[in-house]
Backbone as CSV, one residue per row, in Angstrom:
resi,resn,N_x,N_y,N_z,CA_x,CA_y,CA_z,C_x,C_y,C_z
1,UNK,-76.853,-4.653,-115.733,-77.847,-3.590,-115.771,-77.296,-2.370,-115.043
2,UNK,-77.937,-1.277,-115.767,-76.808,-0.141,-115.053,-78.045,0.674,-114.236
3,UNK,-77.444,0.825,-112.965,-78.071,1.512,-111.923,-78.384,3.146,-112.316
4,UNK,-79.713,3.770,-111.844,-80.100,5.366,-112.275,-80.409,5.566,-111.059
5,UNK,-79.879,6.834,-110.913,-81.081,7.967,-109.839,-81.200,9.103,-110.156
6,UNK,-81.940,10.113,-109.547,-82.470,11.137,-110.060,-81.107,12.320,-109.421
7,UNK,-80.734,13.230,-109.823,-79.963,14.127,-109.019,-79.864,15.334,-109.326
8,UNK,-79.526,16.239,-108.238,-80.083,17.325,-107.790,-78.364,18.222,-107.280
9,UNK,-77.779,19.105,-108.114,-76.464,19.665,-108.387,-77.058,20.970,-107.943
10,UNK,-76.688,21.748,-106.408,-76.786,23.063,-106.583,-75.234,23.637,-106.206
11,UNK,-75.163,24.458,-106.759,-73.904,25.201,-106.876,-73.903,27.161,-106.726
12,UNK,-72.595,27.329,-105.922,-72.805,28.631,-105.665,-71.085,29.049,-106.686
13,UNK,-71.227,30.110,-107.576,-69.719,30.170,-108.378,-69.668,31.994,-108.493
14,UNK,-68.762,32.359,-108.760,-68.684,33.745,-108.918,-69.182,33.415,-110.098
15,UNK,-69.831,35.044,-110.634,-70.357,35.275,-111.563,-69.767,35.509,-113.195
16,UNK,-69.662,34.832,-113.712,-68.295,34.756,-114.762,-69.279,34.432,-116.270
17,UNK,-68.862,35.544,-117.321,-69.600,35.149,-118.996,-69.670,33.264,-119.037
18,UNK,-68.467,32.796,-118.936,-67.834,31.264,-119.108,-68.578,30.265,-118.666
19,UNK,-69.315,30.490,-117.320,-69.094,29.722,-115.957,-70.258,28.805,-116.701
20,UNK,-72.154,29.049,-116.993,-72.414,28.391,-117.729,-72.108,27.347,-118.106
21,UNK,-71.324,27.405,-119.804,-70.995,26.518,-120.393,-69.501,25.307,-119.701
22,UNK,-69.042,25.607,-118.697,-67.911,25.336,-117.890,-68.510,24.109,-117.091
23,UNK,-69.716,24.699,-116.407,-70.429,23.279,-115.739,-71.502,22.323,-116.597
24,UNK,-71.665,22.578,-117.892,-72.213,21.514,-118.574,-70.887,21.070,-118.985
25,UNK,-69.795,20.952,-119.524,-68.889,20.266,-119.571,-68.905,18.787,-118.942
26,UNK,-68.853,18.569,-117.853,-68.931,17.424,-117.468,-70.394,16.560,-118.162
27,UNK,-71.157,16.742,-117.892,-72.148,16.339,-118.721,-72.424,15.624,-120.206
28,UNK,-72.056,16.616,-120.590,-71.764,16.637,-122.378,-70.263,15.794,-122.702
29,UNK,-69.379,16.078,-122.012,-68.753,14.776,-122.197,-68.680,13.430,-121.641
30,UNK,-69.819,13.066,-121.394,-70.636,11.687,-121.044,-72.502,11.431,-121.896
31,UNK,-72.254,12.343,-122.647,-73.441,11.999,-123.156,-74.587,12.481,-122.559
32,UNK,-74.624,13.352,-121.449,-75.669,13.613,-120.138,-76.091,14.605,-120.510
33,UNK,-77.606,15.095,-120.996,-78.521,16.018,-120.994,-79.355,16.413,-119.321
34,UNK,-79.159,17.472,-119.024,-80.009,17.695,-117.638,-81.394,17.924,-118.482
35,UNK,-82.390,17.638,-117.479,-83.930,18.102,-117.710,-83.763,19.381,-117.056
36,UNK,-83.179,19.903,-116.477,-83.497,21.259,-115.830,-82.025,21.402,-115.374
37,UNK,-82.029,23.300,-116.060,-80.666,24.256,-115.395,-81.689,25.432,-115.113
38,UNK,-81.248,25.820,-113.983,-81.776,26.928,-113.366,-80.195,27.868,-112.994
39,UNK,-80.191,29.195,-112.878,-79.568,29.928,-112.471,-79.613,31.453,-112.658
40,UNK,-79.655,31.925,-111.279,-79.474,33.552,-111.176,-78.348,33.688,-110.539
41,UNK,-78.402,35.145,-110.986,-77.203,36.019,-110.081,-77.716,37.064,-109.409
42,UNK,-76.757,37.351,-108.206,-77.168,37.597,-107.190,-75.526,38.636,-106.615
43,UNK,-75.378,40.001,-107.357,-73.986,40.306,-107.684,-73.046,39.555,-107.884
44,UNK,-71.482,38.800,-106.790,-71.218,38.822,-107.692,-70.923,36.869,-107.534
45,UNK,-72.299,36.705,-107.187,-72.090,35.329,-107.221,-73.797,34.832,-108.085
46,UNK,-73.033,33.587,-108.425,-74.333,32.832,-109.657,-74.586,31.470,-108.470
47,UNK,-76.280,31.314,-108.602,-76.696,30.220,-108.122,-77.123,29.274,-108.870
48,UNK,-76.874,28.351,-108.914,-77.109,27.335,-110.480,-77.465,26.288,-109.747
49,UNK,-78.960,25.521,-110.319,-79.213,24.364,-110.229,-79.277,23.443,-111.151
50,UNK,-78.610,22.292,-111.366,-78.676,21.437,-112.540,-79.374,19.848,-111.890
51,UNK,-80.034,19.588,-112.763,-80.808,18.720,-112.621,-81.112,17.146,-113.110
52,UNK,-81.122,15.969,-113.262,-80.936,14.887,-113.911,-82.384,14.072,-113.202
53,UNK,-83.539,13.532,-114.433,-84.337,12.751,-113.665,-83.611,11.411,-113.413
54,UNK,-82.744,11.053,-114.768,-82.330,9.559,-114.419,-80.531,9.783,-115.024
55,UNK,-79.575,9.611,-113.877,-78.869,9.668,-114.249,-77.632,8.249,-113.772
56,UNK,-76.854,7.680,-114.802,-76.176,6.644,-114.235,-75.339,6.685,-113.056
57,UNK,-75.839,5.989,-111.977,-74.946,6.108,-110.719,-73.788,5.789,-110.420
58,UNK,-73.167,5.297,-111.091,-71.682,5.364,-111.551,-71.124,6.856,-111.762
59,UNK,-71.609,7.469,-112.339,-71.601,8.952,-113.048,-71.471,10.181,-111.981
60,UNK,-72.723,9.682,-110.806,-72.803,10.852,-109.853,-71.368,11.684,-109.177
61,UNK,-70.670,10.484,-108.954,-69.352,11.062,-107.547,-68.553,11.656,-109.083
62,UNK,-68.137,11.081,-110.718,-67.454,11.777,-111.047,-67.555,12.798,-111.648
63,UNK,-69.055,13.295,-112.015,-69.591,14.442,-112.629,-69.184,15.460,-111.019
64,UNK,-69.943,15.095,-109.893,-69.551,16.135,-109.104,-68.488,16.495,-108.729
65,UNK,-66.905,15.902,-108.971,-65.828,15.926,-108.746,-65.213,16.955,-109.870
66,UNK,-65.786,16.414,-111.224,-65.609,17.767,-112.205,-65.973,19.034,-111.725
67,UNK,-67.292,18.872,-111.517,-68.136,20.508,-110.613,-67.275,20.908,-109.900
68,UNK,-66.745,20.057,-109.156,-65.520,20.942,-107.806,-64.468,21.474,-108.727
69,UNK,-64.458,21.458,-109.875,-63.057,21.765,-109.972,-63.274,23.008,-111.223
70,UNK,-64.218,23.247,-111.638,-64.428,24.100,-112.715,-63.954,25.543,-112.004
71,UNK,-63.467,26.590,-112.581,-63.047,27.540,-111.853,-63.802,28.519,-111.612
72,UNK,-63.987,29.182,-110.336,-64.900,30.105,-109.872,-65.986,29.075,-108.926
73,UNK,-65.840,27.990,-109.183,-67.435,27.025,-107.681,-66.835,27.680,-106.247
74,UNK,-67.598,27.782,-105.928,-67.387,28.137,-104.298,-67.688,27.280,-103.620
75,UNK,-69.183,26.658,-103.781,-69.468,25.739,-102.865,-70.457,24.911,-104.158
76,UNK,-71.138,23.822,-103.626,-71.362,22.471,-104.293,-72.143,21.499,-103.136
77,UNK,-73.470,21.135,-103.655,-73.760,20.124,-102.750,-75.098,19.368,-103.873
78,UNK,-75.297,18.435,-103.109,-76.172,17.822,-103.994,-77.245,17.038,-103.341
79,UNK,-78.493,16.966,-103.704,-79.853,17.010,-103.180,-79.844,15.095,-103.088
80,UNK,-80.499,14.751,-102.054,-80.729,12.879,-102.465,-81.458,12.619,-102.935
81,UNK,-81.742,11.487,-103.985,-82.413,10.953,-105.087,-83.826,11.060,-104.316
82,UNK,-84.844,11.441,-104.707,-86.501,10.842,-104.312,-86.491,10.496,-103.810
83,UNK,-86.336,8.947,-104.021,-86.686,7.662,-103.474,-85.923,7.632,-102.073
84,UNK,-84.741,8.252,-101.543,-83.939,8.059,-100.411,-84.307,8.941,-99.730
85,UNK,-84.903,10.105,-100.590,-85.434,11.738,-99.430,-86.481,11.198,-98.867
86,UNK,-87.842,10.291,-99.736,-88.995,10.404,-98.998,-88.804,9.338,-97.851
87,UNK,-87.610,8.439,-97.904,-87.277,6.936,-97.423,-86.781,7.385,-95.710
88,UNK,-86.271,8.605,-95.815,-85.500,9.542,-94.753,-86.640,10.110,-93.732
């Protein structure tokens, strides 16, 4: 049985036409639809939140390892599942 949690991708990247479609990449080549992308800009940096209610936990460390590496991320962090925030 394959383990899910919910996760929570915010990201700070320079502001780039590309950058967008650059961080669904990882995603889409695993089959992974987010329920929610959020992002503004803010000159000349983009704040992007991507979102997953149930995503395979296997998946988490290497989707965010892609994120680190797409060009233009500055910074990268990621929110804890529900169940471990309200547990905290």
């Amino acid at each position: 049985m394959c383990d899910h949690q919910s996760v929570r991708f915010f990201l700070d990247a320079d502001a780039d036409p590309g950058l967008l479609p650059r961080l669904l990449a990882p995603f889409a080549r695993r089959d992974l639809t987010p329920d929610r992308m959020w992002a503004h800009r803010n000159g000349a940096v983009m704040h992007v939140e991507i979102a997953l209610a149930s995503m395979p936990s296997a998946e988490v460390h290497m989707v965010e390892g892609n994120l680190r590496q797409v060009v233009g991320v500055r910074r990268i962090s990621r929110a804890l599942p529900e169940t471990a925030a309200r547990a905290a």
